[in-house]
N, C-alpha and C positions, 0 to 999 in steps of 0.2 A: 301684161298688167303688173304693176307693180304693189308691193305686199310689202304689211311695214307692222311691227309689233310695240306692245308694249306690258312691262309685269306691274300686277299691282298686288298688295295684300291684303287679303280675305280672312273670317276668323276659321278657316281649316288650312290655311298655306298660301300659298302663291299662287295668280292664276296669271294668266296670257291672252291678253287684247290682239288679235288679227285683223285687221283692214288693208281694204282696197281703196281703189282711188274714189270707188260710189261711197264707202261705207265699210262698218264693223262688218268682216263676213265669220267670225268665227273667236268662239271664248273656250279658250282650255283651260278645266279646273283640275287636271291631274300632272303633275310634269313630267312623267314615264310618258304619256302624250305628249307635252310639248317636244320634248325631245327626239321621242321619235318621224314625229312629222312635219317641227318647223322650226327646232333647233338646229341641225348641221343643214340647214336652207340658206346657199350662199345669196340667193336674190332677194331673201329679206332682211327688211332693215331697221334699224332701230328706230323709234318714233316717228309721227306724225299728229297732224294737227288735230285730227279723228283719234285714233289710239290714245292721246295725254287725256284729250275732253272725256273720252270713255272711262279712262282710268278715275278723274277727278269726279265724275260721275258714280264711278261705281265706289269708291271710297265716302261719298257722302253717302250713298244706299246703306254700305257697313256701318257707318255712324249714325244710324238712323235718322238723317238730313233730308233724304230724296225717297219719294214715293212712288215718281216716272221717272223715267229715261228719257229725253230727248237726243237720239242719236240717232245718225241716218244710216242706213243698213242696208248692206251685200245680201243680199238672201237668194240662195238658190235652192230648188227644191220643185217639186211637181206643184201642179195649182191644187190638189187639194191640200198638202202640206204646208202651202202658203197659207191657204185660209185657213186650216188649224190654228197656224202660229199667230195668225193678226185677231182671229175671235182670245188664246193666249195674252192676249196683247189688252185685253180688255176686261182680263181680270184684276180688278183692284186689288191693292195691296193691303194685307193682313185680312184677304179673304180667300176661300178656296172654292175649286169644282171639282165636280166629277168626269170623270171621261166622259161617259152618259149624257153629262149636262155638257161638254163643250160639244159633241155628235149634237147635241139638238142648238147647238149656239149655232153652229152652220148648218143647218138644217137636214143635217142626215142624221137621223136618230139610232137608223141602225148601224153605223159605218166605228160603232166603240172600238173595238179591235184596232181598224185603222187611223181613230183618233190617240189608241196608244203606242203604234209603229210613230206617225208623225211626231210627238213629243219625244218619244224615243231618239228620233233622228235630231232634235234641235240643236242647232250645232251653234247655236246665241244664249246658252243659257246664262240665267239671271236677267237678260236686258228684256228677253222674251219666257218670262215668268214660267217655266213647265214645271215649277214645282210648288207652286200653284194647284195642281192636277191631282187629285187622290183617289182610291177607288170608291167606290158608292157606299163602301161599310164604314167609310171614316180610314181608314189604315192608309200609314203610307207607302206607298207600291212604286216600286221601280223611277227611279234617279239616276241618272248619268250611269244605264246599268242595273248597278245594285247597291249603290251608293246613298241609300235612305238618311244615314246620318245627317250628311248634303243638306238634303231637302229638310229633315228635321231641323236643323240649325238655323237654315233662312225662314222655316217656317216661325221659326223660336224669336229670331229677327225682326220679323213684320208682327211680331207680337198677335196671333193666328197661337200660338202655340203657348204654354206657361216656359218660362224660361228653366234647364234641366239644372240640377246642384249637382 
């Protein structure tokens, strides 16, 4: 299968568009990541028709232009991970949930814990909003990691948040 990238700029740095021939399968917001996983990748290549729309996409999101995605997406991952990420998928922007609440969005109230393995694993972030997700005190908990600033930022973005001085 062929893999094909593309970089756009975010307001914390550069990030990296990954697709395949279905779709975006993957968004790296760190470049110590890109690098190590699909930078010296001699089978990937620069642009595609998926990758630029992504890009243009995700550059109106940063300009506060675009409030969906419309992009079609590589997603692999177990079926509950999948419907983590599609209930994810259904949270409006400049709104939030709690773990809690997206466990009862697919109807396992108790499975929190593994509604925050799944958003942990989301290897689409931004297109599949996990930062969006907060814990039930209100705090924001765990982004790409430990990467909260991230998530503060977009949450600051979708205006969810007062913008920081």
């Amino acid at each position: 299968m062929s893999l094909y990238f593309a970089s756009c700029k975010a307001p914390f740095g550069n990030i990296w568009v990954i697709a395949d021939e279905k779709g975006i399968s993957r968004i790296e917001l760190f470049e110590e990541d890109w690098v190590q996983f699909w930078g010296k990748n001699p089978d990937i290549k620069e642009g595609s028709e998926c990758c630029n729309e992504a890009v243009r996409q995700l550059d109106e999101y940063f300009c506060g232009k675009r409030k969906e995605f419309d992009l079609p997406l590589s997603i692999e991952g177990t079926a509950f991970r999948k419907q983590v990420w599609k209930a994810l998928q259904q949270i409006p922007y400049g709104e939030v949930r709690s773990y809690s609440d997206v466990a009862e969005m697919i109807g396992n109230p108790k499975a929190i814990r593994a509604v925050g393995q799944a958003n942990r694993s989301n290897q689409i972030p931004i297109i599949i909003p996990c930062h969006r997700v907060i814990g039930k005190n209100g705090n924001l908990v765990g982004y790409a990691g430990s990467n909260t600033p991230i998530k503060k930022l977009l949450l600051e973005l979708e205006g969810y948040l007062p913008l920081s001085t």
